[in-house]
Each structure stands twice: as C-alpha cells, then as structure tokens.
mmCIF file as Biopython writes it, N, C-alpha, C and O atoms, coordinates in Angstrom:
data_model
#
loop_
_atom_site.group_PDB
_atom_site.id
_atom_site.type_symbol
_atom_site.label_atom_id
_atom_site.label_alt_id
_atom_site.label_comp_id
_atom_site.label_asym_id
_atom_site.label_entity_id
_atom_site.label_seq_id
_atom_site.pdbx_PDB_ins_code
_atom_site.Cartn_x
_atom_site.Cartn_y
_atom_site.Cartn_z
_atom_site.occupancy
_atom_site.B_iso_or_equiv
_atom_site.auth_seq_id
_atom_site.auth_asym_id
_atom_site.pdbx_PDB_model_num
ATOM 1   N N  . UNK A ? 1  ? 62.133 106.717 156.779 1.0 0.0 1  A 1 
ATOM 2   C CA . UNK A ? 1  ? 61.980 107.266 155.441 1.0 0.0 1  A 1 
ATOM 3   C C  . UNK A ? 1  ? 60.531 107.105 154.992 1.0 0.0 1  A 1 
ATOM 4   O O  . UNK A ? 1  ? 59.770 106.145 154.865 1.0 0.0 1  A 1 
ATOM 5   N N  . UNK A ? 2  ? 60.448 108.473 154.795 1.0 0.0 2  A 1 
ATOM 6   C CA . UNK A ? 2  ? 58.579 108.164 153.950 1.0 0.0 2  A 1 
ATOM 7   C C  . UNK A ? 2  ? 58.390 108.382 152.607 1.0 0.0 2  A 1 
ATOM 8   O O  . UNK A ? 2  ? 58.745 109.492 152.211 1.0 0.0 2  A 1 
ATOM 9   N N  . UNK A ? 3  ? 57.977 107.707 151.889 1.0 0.0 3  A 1 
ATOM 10  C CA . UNK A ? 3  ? 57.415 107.083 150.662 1.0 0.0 3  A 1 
ATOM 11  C C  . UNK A ? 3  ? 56.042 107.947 150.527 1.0 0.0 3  A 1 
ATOM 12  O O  . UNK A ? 3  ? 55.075 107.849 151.283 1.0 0.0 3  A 1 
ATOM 13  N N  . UNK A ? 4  ? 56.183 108.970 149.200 1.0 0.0 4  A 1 
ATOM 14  C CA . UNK A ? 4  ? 55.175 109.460 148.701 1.0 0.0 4  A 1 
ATOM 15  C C  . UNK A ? 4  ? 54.624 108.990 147.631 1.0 0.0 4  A 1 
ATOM 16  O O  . UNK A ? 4  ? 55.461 108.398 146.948 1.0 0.0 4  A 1 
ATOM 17  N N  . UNK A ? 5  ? 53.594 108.990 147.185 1.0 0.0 5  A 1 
ATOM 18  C CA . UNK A ? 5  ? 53.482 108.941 145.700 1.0 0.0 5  A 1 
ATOM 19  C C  . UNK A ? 5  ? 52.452 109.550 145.097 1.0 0.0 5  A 1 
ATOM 20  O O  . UNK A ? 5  ? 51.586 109.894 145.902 1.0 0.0 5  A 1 
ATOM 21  N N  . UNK A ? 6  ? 52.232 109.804 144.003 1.0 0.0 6  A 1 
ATOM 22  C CA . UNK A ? 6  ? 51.636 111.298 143.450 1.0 0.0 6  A 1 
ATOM 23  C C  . UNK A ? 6  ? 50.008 110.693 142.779 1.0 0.0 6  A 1 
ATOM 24  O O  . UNK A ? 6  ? 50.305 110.674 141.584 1.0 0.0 6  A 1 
ATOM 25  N N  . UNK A ? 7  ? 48.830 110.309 142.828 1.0 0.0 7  A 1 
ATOM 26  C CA . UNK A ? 7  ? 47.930 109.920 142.696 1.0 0.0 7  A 1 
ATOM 27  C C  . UNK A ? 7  ? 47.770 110.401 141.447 1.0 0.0 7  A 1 
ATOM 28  O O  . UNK A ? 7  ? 46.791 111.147 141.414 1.0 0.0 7  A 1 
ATOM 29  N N  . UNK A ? 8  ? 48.380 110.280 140.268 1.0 0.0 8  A 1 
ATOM 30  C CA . UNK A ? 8  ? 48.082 111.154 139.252 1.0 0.0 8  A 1 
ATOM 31  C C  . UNK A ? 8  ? 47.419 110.209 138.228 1.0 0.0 8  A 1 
ATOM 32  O O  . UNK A ? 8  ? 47.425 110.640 137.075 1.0 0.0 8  A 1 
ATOM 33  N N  . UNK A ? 9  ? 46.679 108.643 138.489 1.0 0.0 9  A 1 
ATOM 34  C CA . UNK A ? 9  ? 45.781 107.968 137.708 1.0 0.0 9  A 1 
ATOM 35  C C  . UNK A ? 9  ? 45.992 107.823 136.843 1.0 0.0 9  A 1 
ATOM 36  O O  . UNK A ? 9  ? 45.022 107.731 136.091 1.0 0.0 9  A 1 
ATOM 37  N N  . UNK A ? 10 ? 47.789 107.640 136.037 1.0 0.0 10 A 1 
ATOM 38  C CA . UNK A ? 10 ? 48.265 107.737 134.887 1.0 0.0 10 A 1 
ATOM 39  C C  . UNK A ? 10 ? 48.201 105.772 134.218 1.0 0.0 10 A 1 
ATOM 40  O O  . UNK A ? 10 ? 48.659 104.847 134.888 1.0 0.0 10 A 1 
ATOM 41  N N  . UNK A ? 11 ? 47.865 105.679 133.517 1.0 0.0 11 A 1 
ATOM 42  C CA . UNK A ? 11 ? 48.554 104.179 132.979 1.0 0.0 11 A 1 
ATOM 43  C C  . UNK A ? 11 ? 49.365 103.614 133.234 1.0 0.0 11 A 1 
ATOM 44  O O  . UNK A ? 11 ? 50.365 104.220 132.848 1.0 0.0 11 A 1 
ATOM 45  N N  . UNK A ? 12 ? 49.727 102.352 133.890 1.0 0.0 12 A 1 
ATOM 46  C CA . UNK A ? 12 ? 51.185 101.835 134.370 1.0 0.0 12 A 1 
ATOM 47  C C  . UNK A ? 12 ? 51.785 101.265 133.122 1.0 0.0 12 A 1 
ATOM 48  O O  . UNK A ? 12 ? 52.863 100.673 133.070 1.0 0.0 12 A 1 
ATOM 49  N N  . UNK A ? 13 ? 50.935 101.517 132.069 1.0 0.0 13 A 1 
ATOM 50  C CA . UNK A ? 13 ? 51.668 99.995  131.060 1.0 0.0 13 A 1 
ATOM 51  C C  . UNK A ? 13 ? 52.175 101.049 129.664 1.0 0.0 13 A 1 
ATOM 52  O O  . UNK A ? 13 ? 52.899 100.781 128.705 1.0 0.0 13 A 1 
ATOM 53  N N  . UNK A ? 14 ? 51.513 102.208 130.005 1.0 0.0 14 A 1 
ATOM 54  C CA . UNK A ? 14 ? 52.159 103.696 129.013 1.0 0.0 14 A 1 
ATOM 55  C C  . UNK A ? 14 ? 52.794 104.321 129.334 1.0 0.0 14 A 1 
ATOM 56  O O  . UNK A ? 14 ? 53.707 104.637 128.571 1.0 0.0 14 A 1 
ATOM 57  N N  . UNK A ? 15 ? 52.735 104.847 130.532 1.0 0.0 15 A 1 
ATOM 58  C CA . UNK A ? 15 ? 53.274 105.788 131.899 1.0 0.0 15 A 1 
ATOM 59  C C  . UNK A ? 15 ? 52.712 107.309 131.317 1.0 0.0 15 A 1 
ATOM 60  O O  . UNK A ? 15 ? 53.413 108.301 131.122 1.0 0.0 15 A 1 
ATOM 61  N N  . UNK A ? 16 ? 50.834 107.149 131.043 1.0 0.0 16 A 1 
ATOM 62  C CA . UNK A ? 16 ? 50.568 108.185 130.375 1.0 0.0 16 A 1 
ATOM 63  C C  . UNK A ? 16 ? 50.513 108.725 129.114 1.0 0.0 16 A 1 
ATOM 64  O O  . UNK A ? 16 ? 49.503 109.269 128.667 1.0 0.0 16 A 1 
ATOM 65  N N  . UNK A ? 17 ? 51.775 108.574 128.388 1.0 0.0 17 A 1 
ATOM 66  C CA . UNK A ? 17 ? 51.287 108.574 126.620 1.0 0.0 17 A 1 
ATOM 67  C C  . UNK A ? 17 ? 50.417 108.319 126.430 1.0 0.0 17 A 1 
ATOM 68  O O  . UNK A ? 17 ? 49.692 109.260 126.108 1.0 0.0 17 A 1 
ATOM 69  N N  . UNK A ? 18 ? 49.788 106.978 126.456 1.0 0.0 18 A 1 
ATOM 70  C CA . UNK A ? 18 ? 48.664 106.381 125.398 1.0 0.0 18 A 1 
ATOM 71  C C  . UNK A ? 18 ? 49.152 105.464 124.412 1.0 0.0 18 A 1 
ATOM 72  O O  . UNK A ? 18 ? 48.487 104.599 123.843 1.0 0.0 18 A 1 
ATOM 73  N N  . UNK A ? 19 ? 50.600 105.772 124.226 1.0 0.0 19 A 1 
ATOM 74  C CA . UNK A ? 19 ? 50.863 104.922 122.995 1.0 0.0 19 A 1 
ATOM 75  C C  . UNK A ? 19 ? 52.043 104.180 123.093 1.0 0.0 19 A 1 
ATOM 76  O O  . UNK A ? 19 ? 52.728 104.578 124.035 1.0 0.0 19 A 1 
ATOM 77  N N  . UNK A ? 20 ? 52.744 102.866 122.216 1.0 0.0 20 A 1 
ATOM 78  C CA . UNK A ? 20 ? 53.969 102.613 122.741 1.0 0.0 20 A 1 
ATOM 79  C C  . UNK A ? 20 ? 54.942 102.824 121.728 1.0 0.0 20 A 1 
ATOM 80  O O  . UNK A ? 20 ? 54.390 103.118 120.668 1.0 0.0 20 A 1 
ATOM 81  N N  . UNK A ? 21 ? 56.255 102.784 121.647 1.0 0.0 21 A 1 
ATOM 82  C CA . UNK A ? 21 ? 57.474 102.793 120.979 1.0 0.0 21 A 1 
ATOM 83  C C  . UNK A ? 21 ? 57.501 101.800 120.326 1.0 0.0 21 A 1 
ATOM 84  O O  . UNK A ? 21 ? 57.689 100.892 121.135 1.0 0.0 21 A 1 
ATOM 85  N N  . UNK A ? 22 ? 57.427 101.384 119.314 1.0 0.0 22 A 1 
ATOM 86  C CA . UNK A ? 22 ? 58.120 99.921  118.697 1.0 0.0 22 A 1 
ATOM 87  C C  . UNK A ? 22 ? 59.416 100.087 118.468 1.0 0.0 22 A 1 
ATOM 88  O O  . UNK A ? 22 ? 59.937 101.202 118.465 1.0 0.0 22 A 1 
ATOM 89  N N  . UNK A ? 23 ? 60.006 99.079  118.272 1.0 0.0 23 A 1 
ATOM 90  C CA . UNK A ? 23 ? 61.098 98.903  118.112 1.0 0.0 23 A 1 
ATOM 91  C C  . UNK A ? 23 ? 61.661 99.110  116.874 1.0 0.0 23 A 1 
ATOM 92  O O  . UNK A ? 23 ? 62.779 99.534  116.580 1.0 0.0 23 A 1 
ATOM 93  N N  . UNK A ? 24 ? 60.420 98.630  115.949 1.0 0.0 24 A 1 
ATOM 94  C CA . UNK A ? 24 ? 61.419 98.853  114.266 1.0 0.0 24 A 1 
ATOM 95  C C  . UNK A ? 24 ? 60.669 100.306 113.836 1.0 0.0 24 A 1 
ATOM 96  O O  . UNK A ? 24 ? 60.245 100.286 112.681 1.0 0.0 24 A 1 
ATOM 97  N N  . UNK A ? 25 ? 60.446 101.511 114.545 1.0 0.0 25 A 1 
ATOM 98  C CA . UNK A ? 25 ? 59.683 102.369 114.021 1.0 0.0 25 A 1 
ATOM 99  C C  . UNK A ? 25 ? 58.173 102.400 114.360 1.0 0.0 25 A 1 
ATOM 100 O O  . UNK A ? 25 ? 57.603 101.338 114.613 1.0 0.0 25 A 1 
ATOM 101 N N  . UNK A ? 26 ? 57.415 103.727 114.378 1.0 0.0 26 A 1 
ATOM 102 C CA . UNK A ? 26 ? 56.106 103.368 114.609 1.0 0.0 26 A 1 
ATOM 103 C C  . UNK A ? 26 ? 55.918 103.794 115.726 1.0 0.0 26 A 1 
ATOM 104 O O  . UNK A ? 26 ? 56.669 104.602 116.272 1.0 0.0 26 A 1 
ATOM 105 N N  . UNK A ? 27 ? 54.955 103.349 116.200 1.0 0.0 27 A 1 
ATOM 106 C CA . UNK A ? 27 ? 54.105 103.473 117.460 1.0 0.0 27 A 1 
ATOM 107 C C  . UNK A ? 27 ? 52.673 103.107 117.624 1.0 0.0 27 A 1 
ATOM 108 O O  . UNK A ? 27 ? 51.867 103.385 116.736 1.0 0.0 27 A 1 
ATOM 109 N N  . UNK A ? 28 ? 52.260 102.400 118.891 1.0 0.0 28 A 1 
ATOM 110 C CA . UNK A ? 28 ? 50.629 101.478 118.787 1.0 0.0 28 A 1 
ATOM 111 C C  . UNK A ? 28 ? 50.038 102.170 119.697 1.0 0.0 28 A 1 
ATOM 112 O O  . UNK A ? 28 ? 50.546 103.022 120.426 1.0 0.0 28 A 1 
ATOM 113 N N  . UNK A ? 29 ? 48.944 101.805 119.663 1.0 0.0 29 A 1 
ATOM 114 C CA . UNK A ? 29 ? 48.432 102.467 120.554 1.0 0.0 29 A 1 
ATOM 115 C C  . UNK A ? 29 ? 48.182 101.866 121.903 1.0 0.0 29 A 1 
ATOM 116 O O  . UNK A ? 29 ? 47.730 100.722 121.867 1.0 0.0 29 A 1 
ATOM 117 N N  . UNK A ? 30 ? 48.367 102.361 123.016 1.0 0.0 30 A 1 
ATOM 118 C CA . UNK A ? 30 ? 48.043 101.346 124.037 1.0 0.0 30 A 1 
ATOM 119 C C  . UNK A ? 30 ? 46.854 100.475 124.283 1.0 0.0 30 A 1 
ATOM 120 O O  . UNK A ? 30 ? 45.785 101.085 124.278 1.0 0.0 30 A 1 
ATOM 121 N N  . UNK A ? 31 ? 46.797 99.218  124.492 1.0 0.0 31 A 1 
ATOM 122 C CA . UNK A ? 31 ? 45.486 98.539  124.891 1.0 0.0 31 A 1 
ATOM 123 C C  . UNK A ? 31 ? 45.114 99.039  126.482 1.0 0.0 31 A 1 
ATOM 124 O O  . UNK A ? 31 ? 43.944 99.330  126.731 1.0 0.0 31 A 1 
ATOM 125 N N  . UNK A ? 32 ? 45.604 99.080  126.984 1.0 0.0 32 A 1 
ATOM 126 C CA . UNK A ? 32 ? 44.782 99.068  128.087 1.0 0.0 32 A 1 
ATOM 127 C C  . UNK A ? 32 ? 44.388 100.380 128.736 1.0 0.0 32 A 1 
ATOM 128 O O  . UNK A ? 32 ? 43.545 100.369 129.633 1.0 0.0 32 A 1 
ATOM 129 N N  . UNK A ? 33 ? 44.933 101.471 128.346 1.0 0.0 33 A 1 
ATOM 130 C CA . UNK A ? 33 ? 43.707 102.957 128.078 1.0 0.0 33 A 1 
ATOM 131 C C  . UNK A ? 33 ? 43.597 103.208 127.474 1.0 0.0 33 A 1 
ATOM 132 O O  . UNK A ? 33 ? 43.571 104.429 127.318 1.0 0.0 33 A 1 
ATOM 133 N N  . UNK A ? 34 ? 43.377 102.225 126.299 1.0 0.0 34 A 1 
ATOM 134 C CA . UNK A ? 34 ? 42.798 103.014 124.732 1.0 0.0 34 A 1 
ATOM 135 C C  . UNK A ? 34 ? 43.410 104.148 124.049 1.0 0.0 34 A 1 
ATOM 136 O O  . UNK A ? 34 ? 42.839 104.765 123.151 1.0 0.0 34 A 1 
ATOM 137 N N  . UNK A ? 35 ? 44.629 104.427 124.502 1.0 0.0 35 A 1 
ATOM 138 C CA . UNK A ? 35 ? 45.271 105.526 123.899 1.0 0.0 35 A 1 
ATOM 139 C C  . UNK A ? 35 ? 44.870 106.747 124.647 1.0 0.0 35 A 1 
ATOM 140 O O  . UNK A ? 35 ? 45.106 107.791 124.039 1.0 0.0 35 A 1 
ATOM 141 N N  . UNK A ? 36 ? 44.252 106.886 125.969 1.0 0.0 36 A 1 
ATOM 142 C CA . UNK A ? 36 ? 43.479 108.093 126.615 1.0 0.0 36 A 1 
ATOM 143 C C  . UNK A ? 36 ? 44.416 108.678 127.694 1.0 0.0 36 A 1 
ATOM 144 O O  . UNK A ? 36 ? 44.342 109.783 128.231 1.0 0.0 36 A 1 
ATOM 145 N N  . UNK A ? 37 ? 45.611 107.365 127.956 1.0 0.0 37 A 1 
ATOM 146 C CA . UNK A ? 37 ? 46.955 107.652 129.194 1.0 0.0 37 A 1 
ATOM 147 C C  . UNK A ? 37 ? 45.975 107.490 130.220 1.0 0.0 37 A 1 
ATOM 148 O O  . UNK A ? 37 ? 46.458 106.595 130.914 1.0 0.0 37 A 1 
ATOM 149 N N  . UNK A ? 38 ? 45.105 107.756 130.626 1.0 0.0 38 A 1 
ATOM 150 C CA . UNK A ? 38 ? 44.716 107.281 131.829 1.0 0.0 38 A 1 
ATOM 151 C C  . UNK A ? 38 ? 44.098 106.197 132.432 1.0 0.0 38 A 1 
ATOM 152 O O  . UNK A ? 38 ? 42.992 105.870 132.002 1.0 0.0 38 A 1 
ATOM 153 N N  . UNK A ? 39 ? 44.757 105.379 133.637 1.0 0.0 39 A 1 
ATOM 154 C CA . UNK A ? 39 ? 44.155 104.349 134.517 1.0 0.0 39 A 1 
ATOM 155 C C  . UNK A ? 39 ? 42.577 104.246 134.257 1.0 0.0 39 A 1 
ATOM 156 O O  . UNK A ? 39 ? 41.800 105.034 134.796 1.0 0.0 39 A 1 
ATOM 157 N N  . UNK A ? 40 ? 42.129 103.171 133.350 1.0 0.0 40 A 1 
ATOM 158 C CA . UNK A ? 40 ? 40.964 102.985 133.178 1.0 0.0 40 A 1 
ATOM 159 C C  . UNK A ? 40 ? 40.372 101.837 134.995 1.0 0.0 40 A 1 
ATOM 160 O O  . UNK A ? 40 ? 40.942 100.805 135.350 1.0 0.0 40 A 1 
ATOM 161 N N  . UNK A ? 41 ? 39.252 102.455 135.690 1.0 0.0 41 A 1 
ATOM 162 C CA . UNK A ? 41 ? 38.971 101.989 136.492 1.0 0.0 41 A 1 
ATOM 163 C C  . UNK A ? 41 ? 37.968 100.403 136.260 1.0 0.0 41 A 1 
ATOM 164 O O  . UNK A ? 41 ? 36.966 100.107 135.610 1.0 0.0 41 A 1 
ATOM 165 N N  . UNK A ? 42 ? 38.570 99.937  136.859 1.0 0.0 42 A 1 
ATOM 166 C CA . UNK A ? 42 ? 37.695 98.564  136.256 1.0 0.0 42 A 1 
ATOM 167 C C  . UNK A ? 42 ? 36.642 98.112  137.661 1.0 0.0 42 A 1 
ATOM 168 O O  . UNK A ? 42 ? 37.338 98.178  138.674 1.0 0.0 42 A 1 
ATOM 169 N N  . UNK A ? 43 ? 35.625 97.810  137.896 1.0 0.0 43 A 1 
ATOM 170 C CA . UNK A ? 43 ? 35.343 97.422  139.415 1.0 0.0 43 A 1 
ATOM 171 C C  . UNK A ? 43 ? 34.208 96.239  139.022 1.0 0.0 43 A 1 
ATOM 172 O O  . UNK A ? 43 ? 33.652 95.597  139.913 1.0 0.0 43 A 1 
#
C-alpha cells in the first residue's frame, strides 16, 4: 500500500483557515500562521 500526500503547505494547527473555533462562540486567529493558513517556514 502506498501512502500519498498532497504538499499543499497548509497549517497543521488550522488545517488552512487561519483561524480557530472557540467553543463559547467567536473565533481567534491562529498563532502560528498569523491567520495567512499557510505553513510558515521557519529555518
């Protein structure tokens, strides 16, 4: 079985939004792409 996966450089911690769900209403913005959805490269 082969295992693809799609290089699409999305945020793991948004899955792309930018932003998150709260729970009581709302929504934040993600820290760790700034709200941009994409995998900020760090090196």
């Amino acid at each position: 079985m082969k295992t693809t996966s799609l290089d699409t450089k999305t945020c793991d911690y948004c899955s792309g939004t930018g932003y998150f769900q709260l729970l009581l209403g709302g929504s934040e913005t993600c820290t760790c792409c700034e709200g941009s959805g994409k995998k900020q490269e760090k090196f």
